[in-house]
NUSE-574166 format. One record per residue (C-alpha): residue number from 1; x, z, y; residue in three letters. Coordinates in Angstrom, 1 decimal, decimal comma, padded with zeros to 4 digits, always signed. Example, Ala and Ser with C-alpha at 12.3 -4.5 7.8 and 13.67 -1.06 7.14 Angstrom:
NUSE-574166
r logu:1; x:+012,3; z:+007,8; y:-004,5; zaza:ala
r logu:2; x:+013,7; z:+007,1; y:-001,1; zaza:ser
//
This chain:
NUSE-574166
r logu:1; x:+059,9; z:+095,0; y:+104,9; zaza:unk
r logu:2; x:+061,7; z:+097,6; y:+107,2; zaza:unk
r logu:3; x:+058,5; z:+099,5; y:+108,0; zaza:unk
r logu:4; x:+056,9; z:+099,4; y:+103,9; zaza:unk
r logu:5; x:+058,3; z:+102,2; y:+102,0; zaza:unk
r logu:6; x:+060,8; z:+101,6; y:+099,4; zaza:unk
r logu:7; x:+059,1; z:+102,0; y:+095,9; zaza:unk
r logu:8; x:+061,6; z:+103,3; y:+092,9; zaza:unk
r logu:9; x:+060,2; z:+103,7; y:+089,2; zaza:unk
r logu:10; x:+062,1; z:+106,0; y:+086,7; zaza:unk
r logu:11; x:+061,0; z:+105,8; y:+083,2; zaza:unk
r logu:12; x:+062,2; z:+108,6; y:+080,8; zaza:unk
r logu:13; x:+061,6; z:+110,9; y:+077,8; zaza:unk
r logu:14; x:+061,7; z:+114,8; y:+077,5; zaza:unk
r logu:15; x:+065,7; z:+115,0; y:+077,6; zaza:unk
r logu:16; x:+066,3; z:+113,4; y:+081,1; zaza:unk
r logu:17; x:+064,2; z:+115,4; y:+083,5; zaza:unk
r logu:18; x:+067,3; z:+117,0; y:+084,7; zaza:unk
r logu:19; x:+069,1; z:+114,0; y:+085,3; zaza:unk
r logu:20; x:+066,3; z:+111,9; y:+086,7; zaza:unk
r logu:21; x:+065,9; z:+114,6; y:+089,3; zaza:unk
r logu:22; x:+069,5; z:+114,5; y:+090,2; zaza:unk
r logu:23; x:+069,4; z:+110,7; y:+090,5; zaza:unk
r logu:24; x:+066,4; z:+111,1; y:+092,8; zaza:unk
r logu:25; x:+067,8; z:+113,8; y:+094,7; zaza:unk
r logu:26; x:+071,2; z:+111,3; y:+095,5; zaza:unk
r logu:27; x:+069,1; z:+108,5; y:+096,0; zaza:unk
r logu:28; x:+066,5; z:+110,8; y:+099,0; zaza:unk
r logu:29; x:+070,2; z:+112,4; y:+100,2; zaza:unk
r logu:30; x:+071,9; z:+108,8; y:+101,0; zaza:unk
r logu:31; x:+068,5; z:+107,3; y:+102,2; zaza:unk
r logu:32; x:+067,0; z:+109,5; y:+104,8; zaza:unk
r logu:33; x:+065,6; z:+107,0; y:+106,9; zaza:unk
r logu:34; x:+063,5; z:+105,6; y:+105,0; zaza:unk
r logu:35; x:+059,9; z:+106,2; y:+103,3; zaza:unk
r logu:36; x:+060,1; z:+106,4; y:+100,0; zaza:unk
r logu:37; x:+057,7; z:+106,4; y:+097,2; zaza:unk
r logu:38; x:+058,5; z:+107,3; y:+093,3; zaza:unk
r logu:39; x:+056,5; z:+107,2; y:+090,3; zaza:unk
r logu:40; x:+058,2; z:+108,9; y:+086,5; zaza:unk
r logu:41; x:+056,9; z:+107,5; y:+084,2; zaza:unk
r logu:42; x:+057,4; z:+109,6; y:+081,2; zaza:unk
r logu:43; x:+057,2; z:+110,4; y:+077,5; zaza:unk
r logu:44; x:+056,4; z:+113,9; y:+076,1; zaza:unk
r logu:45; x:+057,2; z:+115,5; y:+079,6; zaza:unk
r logu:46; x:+057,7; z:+119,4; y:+079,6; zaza:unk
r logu:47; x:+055,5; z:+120,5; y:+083,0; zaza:unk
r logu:48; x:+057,0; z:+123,4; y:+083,7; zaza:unk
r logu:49; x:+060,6; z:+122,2; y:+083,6; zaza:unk
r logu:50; x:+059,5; z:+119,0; y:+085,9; zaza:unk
r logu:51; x:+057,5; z:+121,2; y:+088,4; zaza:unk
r logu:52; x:+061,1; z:+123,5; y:+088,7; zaza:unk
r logu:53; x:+063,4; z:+120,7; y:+089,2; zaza:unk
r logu:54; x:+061,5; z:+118,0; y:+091,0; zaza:unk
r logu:55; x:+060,1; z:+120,7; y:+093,7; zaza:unk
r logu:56; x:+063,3; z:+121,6; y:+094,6; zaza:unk
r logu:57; x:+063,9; z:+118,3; y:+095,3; zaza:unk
r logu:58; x:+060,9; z:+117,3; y:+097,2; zaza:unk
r logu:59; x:+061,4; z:+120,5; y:+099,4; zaza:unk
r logu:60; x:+064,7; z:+119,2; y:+100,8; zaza:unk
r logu:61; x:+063,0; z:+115,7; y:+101,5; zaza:unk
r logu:62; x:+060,0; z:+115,4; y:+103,2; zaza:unk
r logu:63; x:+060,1; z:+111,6; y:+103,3; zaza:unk
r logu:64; x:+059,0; z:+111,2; y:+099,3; zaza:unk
r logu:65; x:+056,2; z:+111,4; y:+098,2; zaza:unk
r logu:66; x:+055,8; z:+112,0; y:+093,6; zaza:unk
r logu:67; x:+053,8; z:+110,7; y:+091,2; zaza:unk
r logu:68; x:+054,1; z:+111,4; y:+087,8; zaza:unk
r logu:69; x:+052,5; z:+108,8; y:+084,7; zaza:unk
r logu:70; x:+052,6; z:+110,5; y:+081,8; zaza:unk
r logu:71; x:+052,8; z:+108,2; y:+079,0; zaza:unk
r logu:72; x:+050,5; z:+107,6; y:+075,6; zaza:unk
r logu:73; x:+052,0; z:+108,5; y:+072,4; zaza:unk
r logu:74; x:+050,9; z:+105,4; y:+070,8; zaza:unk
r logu:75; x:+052,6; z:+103,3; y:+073,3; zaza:unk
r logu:76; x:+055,2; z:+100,6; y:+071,7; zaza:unk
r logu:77; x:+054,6; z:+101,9; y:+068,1; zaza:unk
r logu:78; x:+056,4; z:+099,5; y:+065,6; zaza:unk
r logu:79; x:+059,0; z:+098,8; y:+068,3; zaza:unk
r logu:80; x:+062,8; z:+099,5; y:+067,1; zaza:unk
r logu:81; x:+064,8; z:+103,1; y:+068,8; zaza:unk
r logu:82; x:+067,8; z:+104,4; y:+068,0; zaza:unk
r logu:83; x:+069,3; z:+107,7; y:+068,4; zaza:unk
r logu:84; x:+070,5; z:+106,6; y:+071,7; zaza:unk
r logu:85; x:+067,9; z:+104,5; y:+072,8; zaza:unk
r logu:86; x:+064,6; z:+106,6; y:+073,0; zaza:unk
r logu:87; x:+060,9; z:+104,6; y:+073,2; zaza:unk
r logu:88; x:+061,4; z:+105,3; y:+076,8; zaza:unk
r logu:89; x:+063,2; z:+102,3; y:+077,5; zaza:unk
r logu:90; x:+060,3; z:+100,1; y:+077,0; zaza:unk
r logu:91; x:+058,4; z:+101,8; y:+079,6; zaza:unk
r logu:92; x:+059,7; z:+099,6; y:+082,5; zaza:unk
r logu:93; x:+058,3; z:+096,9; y:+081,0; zaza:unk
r logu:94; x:+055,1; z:+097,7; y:+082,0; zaza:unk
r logu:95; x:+055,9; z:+098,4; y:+085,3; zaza:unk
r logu:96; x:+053,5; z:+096,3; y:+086,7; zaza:unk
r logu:97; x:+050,5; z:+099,0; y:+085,4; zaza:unk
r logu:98; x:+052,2; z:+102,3; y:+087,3; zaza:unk
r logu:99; x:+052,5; z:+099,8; y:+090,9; zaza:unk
r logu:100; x:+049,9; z:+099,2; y:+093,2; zaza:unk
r logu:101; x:+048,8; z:+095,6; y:+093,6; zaza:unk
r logu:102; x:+049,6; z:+096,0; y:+097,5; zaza:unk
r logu:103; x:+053,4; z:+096,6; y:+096,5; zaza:unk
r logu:104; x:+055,6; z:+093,9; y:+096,8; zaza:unk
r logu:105; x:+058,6; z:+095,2; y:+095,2; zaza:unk
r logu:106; x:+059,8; z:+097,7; y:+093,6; zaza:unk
r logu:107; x:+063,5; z:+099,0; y:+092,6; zaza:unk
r logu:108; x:+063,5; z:+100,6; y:+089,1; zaza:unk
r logu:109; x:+066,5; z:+102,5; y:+088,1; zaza:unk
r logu:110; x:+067,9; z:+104,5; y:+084,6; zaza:unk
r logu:111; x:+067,8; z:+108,3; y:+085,1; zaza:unk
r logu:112; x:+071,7; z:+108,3; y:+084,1; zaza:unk
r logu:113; x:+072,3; z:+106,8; y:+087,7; zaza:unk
r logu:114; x:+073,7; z:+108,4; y:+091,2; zaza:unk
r logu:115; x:+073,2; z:+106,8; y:+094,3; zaza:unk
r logu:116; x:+076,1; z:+106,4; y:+096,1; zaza:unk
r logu:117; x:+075,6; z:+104,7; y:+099,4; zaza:unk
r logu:118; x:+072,3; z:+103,9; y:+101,2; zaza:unk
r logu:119; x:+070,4; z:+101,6; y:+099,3; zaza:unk
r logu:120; x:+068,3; z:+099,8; y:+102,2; zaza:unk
r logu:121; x:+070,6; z:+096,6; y:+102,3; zaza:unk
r logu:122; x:+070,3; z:+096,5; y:+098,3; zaza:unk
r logu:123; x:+066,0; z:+096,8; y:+098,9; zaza:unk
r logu:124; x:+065,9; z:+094,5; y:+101,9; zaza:unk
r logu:125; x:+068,1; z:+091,8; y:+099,9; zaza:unk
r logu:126; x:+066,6; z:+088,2; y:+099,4; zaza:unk
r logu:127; x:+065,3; z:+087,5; y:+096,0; zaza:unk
r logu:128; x:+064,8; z:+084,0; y:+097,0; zaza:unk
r logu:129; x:+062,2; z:+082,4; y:+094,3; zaza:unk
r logu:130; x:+064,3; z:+084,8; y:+091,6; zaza:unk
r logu:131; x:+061,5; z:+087,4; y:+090,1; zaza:unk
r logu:132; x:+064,2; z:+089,9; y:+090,1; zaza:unk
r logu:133; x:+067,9; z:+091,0; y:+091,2; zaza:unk
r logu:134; x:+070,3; z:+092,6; y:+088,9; zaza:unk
r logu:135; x:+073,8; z:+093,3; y:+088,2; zaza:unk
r logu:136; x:+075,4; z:+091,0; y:+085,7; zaza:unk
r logu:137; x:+077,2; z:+093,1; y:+082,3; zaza:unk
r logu:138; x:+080,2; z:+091,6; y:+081,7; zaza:unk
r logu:139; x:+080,5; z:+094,3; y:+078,9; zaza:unk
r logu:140; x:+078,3; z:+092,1; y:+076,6; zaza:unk
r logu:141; x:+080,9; z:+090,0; y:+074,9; zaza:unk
r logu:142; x:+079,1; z:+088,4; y:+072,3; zaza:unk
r logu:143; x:+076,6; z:+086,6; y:+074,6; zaza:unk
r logu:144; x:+076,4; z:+083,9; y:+071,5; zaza:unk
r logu:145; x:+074,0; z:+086,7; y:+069,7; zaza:unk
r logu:146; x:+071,2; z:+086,3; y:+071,6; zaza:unk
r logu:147; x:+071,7; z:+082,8; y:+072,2; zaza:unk
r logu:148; x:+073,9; z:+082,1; y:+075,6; zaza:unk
r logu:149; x:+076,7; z:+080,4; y:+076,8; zaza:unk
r logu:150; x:+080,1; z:+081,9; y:+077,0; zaza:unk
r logu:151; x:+079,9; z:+081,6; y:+080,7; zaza:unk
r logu:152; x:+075,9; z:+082,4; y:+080,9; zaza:unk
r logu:153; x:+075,5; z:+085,7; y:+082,9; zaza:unk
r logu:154; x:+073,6; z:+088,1; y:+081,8; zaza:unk
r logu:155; x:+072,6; z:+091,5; y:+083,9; zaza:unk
r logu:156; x:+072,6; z:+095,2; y:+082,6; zaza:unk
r logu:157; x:+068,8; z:+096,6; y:+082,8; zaza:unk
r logu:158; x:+069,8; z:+100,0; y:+084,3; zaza:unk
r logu:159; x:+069,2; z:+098,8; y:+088,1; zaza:unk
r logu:160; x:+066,5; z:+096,0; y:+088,6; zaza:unk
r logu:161; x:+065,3; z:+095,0; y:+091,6; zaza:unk
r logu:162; x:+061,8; z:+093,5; y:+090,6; zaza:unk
r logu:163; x:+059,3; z:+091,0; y:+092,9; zaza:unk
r logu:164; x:+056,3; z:+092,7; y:+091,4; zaza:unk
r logu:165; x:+053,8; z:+089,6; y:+092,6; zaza:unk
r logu:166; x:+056,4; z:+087,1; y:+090,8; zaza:unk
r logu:167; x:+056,6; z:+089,5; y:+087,2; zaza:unk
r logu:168; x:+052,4; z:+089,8; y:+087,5; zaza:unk
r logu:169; x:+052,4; z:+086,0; y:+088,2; zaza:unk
r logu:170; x:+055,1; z:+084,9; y:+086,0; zaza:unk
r logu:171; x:+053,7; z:+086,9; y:+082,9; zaza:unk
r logu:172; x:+056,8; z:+088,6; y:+082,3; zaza:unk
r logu:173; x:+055,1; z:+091,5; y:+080,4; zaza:unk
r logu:174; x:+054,0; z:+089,2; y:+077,7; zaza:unk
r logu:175; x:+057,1; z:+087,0; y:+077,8; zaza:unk
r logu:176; x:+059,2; z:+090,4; y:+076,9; zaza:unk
r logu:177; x:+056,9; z:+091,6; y:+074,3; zaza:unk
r logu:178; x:+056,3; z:+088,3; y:+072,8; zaza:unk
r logu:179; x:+060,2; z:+088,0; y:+072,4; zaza:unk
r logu:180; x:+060,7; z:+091,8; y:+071,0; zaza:unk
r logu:181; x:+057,8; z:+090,7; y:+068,5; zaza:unk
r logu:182; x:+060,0; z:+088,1; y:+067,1; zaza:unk
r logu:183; x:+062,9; z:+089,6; y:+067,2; zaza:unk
r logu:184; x:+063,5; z:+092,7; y:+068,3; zaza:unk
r logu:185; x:+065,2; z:+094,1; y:+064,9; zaza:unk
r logu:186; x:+067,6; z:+091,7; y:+065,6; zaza:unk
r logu:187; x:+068,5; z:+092,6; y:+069,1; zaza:unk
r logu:188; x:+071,4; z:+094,9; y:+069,8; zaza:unk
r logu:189; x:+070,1; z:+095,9; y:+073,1; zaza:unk
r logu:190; x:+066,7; z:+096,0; y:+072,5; zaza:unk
r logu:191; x:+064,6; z:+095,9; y:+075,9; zaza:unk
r logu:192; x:+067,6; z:+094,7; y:+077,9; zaza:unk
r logu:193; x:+068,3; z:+091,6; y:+075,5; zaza:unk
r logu:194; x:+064,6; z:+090,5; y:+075,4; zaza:unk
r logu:195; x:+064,5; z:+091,3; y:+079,2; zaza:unk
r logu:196; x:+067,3; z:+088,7; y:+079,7; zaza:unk
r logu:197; x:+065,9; z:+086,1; y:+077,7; zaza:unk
r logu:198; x:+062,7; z:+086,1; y:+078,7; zaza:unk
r logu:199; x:+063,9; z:+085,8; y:+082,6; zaza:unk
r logu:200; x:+067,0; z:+083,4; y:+081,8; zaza:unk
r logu:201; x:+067,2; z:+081,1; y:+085,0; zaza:unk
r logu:202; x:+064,6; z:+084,0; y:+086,9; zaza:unk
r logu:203; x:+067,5; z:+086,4; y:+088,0; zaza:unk
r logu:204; x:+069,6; z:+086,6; y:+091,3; zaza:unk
r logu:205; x:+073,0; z:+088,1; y:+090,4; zaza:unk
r logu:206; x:+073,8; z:+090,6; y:+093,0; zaza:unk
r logu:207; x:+077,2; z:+092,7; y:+093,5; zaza:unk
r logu:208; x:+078,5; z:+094,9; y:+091,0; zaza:unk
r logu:209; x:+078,5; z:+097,7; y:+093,4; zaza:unk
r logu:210; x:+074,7; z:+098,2; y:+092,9; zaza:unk
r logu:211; x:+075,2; z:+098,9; y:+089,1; zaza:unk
r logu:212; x:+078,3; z:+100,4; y:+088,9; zaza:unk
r logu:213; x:+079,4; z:+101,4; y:+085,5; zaza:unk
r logu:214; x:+082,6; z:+103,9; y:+084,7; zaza:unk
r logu:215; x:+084,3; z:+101,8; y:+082,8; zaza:unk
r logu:216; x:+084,6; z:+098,9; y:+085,3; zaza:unk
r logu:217; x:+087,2; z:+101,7; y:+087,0; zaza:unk
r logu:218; x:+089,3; z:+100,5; y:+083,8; zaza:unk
r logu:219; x:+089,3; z:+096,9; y:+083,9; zaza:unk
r logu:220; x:+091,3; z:+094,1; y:+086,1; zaza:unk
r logu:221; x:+089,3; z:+092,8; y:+089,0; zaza:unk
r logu:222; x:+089,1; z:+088,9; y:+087,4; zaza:unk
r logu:223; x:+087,4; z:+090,4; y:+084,3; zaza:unk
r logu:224; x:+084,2; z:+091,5; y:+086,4; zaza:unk
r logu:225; x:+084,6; z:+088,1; y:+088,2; zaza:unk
r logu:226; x:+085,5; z:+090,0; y:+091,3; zaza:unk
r logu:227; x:+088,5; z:+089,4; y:+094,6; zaza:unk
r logu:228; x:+091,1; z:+092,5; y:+094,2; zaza:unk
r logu:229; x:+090,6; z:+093,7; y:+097,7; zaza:unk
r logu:230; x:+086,3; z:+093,6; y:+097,0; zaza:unk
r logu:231; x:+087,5; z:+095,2; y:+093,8; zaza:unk
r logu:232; x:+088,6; z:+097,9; y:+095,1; zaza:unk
r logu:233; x:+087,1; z:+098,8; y:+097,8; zaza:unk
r logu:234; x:+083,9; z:+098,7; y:+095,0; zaza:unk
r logu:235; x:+086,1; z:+101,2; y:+092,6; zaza:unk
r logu:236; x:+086,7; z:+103,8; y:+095,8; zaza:unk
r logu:237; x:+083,4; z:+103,5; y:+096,4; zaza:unk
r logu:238; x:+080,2; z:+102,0; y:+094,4; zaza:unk
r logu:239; x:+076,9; z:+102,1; y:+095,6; zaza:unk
r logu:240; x:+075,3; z:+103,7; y:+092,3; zaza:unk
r logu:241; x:+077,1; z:+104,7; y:+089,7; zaza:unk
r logu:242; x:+075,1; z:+104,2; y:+086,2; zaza:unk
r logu:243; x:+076,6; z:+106,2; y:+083,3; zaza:unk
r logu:244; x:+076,6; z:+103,6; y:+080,8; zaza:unk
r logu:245; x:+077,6; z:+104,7; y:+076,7; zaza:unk
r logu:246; x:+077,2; z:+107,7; y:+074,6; zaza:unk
r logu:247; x:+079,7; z:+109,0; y:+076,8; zaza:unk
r logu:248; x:+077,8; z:+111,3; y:+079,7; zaza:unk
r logu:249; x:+079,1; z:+113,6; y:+082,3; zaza:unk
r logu:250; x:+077,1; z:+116,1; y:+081,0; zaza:unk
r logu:251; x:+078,4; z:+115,7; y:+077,7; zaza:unk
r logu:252; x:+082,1; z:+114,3; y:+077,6; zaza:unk
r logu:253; x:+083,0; z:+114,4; y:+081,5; zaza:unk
r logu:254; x:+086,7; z:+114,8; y:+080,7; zaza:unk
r logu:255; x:+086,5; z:+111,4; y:+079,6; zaza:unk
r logu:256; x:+083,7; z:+109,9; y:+082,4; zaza:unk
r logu:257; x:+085,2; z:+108,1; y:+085,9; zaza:unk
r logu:258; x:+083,2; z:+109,5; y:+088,7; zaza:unk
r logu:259; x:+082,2; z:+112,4; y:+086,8; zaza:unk
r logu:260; x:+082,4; z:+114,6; y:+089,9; zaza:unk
r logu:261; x:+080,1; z:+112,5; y:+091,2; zaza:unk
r logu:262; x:+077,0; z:+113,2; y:+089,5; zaza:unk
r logu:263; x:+078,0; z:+117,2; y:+089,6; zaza:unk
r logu:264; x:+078,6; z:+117,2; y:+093,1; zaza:unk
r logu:265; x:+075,1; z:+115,5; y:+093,4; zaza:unk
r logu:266; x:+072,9; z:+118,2; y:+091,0; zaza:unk
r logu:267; x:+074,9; z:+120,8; y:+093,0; zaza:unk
r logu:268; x:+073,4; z:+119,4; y:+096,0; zaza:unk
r logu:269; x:+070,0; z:+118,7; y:+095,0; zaza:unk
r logu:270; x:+068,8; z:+122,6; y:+095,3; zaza:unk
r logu:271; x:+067,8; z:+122,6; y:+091,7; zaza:unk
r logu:272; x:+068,7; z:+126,2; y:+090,2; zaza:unk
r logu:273; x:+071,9; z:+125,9; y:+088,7; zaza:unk
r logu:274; x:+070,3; z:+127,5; y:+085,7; zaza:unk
r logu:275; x:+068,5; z:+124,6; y:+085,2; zaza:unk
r logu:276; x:+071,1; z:+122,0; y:+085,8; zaza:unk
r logu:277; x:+073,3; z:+120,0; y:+082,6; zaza:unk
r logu:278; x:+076,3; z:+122,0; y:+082,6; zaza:unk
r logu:279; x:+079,7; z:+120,5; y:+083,0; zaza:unk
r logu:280; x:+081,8; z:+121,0; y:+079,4; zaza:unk
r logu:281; x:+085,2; z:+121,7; y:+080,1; zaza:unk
r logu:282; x:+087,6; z:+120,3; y:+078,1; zaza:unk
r logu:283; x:+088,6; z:+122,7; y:+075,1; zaza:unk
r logu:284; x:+091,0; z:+121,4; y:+072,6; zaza:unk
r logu:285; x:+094,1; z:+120,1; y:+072,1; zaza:unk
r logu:286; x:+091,8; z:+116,4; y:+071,6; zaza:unk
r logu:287; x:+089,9; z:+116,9; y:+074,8; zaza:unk
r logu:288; x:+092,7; z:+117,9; y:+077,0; zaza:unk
r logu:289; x:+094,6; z:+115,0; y:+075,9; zaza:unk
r logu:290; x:+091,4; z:+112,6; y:+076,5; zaza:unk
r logu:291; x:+091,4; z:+114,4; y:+080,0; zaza:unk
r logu:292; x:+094,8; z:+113,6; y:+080,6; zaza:unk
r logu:293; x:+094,3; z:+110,1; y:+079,7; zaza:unk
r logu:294; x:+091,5; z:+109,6; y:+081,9; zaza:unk
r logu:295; x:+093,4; z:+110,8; y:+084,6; zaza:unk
r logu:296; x:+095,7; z:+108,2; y:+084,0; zaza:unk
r logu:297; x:+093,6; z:+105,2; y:+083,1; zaza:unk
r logu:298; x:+091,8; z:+106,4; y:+087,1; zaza:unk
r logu:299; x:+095,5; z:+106,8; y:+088,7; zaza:unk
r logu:300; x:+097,4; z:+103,8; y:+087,2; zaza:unk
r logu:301; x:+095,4; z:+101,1; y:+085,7; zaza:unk
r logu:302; x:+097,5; z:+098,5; y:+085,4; zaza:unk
r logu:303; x:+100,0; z:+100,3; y:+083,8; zaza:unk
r logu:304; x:+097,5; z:+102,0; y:+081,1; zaza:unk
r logu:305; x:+096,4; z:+098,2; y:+080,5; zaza:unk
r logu:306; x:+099,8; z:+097,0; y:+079,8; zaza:unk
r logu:307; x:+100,4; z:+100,2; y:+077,1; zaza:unk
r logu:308; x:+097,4; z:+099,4; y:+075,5; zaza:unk
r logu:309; x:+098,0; z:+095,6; y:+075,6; zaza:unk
r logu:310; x:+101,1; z:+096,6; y:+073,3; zaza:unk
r logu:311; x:+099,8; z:+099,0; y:+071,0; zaza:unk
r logu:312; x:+096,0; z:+097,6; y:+070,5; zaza:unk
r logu:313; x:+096,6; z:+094,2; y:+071,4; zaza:unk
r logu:314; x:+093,2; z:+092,2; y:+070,0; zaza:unk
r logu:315; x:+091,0; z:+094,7; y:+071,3; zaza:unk
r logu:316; x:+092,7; z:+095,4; y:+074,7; zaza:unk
r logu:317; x:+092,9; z:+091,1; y:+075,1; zaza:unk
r logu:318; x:+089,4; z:+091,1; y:+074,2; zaza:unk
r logu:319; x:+088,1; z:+094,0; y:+076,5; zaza:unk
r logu:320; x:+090,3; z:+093,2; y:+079,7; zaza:unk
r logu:321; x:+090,2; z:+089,1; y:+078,9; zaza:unk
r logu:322; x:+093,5; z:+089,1; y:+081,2; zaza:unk
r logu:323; x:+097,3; z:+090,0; y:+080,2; zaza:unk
r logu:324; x:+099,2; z:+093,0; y:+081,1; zaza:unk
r logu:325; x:+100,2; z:+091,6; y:+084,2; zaza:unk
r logu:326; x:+096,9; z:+091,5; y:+085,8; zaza:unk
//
């Protein structure tokens, strides 16, 4: 598996070309020994935009090689969106029609990702008979909804690490689809809920590190299920940061952990700064103050948890499941 190139799928709409070439350009910038092949699979894709910032890219990283799959309109017609979940996110679940048949395994991750740390360990890990690794979400508290235990993980879709043999094998195309036909209106998280119960007892749970989202910067380490000292040595340093919520460095980054992280990344990239997201400064008596807070929910955790504790005590016990003293 050392020698086969590692094999990364994006899937994405019109509005993230930007920030899928950013998370590529991370992922090629912390991974330089490796061979590395990547296929966008996209909806309504503006060319010229693509060409600009995926060039760029390319240029600076001879060991990738870019295909693009541009996408039917008619694809997953009758399937629910939102205004924050484009079609887009039911592309991965025909991942097994952009792959070649002589591919193994593929990693697929959300274009709202940076990669952090050289991802060869997290390619090269053991699935075991598991037909894919992920990164369990302990930010889904009402597991009951779609039917699990209390204590029954369940992963976050935005990094999947897939055995592409097992998924072809396994049927797992039809097994998702057959479960959004029956109830995808009912599913908060669309693809990701029908992903999970479709695969329940299929998944290895690997370490949060590899799905890192901002808001686990906020939370004590037994709530992620986690040692302090892996904790945080995790916080100071994830191996890819995925910018769960409405809440975006591009869009509210006075708000976002690890914002600097995905800015320090497009300035890196060597995509024209005219055609980066720009960074919003924080204007505002509101945004300042948000700003400020963040700072302080990054500097002194357990302190902001105990404050919150005592002024929003239901939803802070439900959110950090621990008391101020954790």
């Amino acid at each position: 598996m050392a020698t086969e190139p590692i094999v990364v799928l994006y899937c994405i709409d019109d509005a993230y070309i930007r920030q899928a070439a950013i998370s590529l350009a991370s992922l090629l910038d912390k991974t330089p020994a490796r061979r590395i092949e990547v296929t966008i699979a996209a909806f309504d894709r503006d060319y010229a935009l693509s060409k600009a910032v995926f060039t760029r890219v390319l240029q600076a990283h001879r060991h990738c090689t870019l295909r693009f799959v541009d996408l039917d309109d008619r694809l997953f017609q009758g399937l629910p969106v939102t205004r924050s979940f484009s079609r887009s996110i039911y592309a991965r679940l025909i991942l097994q029609r952009f792959i070649e048949p002589h591919h193994r395994r593929l990693l697929y991750l959300d274009a709202d990702t940076i990669v952090c740390d050289d991802i060869s360990p997290l390619w090269q890990t053991d699935l075991g008979d598991a037909t894919l690794g992920a990164v369990p979400d302990h930010f889904r508290l009402d597991p009951a909804r779609i039917g699990f235990a209390g204590d029954e993980p369940y992963f976050n879709s935005g990094m999947l690490l897939i055995d592409v043999q097992r998924w072809r094998e396994r049927d797992c195309e039809r097994r998702v689809f057959d479960i959004l036909a029956q109830s995808g209106e009912k599913l908060a998280w669309m693809d990701q809920d029908a992903l999970n119960i479709a695969l329940r007892g299929e998944v290895l749970f690997l370490g949060q590190r590899w799905n890192w989202q901002p808001r686990c910067a906020d939370v004590p380490a037994a709530f992620l299920d986690l040692e302090e000292a892996v904790y945080r040595r995790w916080r100071a340093a994830p191996g890819i940061v995925h910018y769960t919520t409405s809440f975006k460095p591009w869009n509210a980054g006075y708000r976002v952990h690890y914002s600097a992280l995905f800015f320090g990344a497009a300035e890196a990239s060597g995509i024209p700064s005219r055609l980066l997201p720009a960074r919003a400064p924080a204007r505002g008596i509101g945004q300042r103050l948000l700003a400020l807070k963040t700072g302080l929910r990054w500097r002194i955790p357990r302190a902001f948890r105990s404050m919150r504790l005592l002024l929003k005590p239901r939803a802070a016990a439900a959110m950090y499941r621990a008391g101020p003293a954790d």
